[in-house]
N, C-alpha and C positions, 0 to 999 in steps of 0.2 A: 504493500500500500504506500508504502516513501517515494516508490517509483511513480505512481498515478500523483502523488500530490508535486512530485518534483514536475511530472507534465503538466498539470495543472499551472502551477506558478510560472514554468518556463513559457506555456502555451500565449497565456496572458499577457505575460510581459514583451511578449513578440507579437502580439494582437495589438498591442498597444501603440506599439513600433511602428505595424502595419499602417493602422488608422491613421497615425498623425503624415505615414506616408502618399497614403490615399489621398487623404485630404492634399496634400502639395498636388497629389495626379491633376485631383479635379478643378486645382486651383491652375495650376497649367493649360493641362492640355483639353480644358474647357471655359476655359476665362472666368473663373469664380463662377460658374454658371451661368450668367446671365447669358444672355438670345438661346438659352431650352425654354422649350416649351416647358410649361405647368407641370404635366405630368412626368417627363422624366429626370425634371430639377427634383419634384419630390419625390421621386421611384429612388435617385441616387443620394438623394439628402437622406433618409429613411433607413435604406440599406448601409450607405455607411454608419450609421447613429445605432443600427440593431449590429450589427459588428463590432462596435466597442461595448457595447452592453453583453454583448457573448467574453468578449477577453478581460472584462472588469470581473467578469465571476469567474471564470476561469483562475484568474487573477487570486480573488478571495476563496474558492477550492483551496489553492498551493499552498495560501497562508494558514485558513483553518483546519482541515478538512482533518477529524480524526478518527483513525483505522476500526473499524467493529470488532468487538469480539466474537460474537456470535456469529458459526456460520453464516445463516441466511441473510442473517446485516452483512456481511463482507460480501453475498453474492450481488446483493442491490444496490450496496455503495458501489461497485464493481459497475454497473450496469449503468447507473446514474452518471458515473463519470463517465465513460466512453461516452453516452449521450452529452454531455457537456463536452467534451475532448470536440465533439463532432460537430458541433452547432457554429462554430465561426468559422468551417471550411462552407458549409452550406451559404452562410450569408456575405462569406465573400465572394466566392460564385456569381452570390447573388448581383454584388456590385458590379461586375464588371461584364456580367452577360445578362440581366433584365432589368437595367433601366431603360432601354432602348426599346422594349418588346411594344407594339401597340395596342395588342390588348391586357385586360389588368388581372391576366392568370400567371400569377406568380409561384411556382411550384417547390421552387429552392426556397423563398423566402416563408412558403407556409411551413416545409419540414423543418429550417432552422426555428421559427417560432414555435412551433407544434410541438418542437421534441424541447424546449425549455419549460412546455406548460406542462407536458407532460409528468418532465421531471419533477418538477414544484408540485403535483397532485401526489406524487408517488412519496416523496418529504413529506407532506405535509401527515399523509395517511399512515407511512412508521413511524412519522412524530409520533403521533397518538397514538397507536398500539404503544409504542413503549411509555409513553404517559400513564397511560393506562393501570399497564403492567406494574408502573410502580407504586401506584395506590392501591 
């Protein structure tokens, strides 16, 4: 588990890297954005913004993230990370291949958000069994 937290915190902090280098892209090689249309100023303002919101947890994974004891806990924390491990490759994708698309079916950007709610449903539901368990 020091391995998954050590990708976690490494993941993040190169997420972090990434964004601030994004941000230079689109400040380049899109003139701060302006003459886009509406919608793929915000298709790419959005996707970058869900990008660092993936490498900021990531981020806080590396720093908190502590090991379970219990089998079944070690197999969900296990499960939970690769889903977080996985969620800022989808939304970088995202950035650089669907703000352009003309229609608004965004298929990377649902899996990367989908697989963060997911997660948070799946926390939020062994929070509580182990809440539970301890009253």
């Amino acid at each position: 588990m020091i391995l998954t937290k050590q990708l976690h915190y490494w993941l993040g902090l190169v997420g972090i890297i990434i964004f601030l280098l994004t941000g230079q892209y689109m400040y380049h090689a899109y003139s701060q954005l302006q003459g886009l249309e509406d919608g793929p100023r915000m298709l790419f303002g959005s996707a970058h913004i869900c990008f660092l919101l993936t490498s900021i947890i990531n981020l806080l994974m590396g720093v908190y993230l502590e090991p379970r004891s219990l089998p079944l806990d070690k197999i969900i924390q296990f499960i939970i990370s690769i889903a977080i491990l996985l969620a800022p490759a989808f939304l970088l994708v995202v950035f650089f291949l669907e703000h352009h698309l003309e229609n608004l079916e965004r298929s990377y950007s649902q899996l990367g958000i989908f697989t963060l709610f997911g997660v948070t449903i799946v926390v939020m539901v062994v929070s509580l069994k182990n809440k539970i368990k301890r009253e």
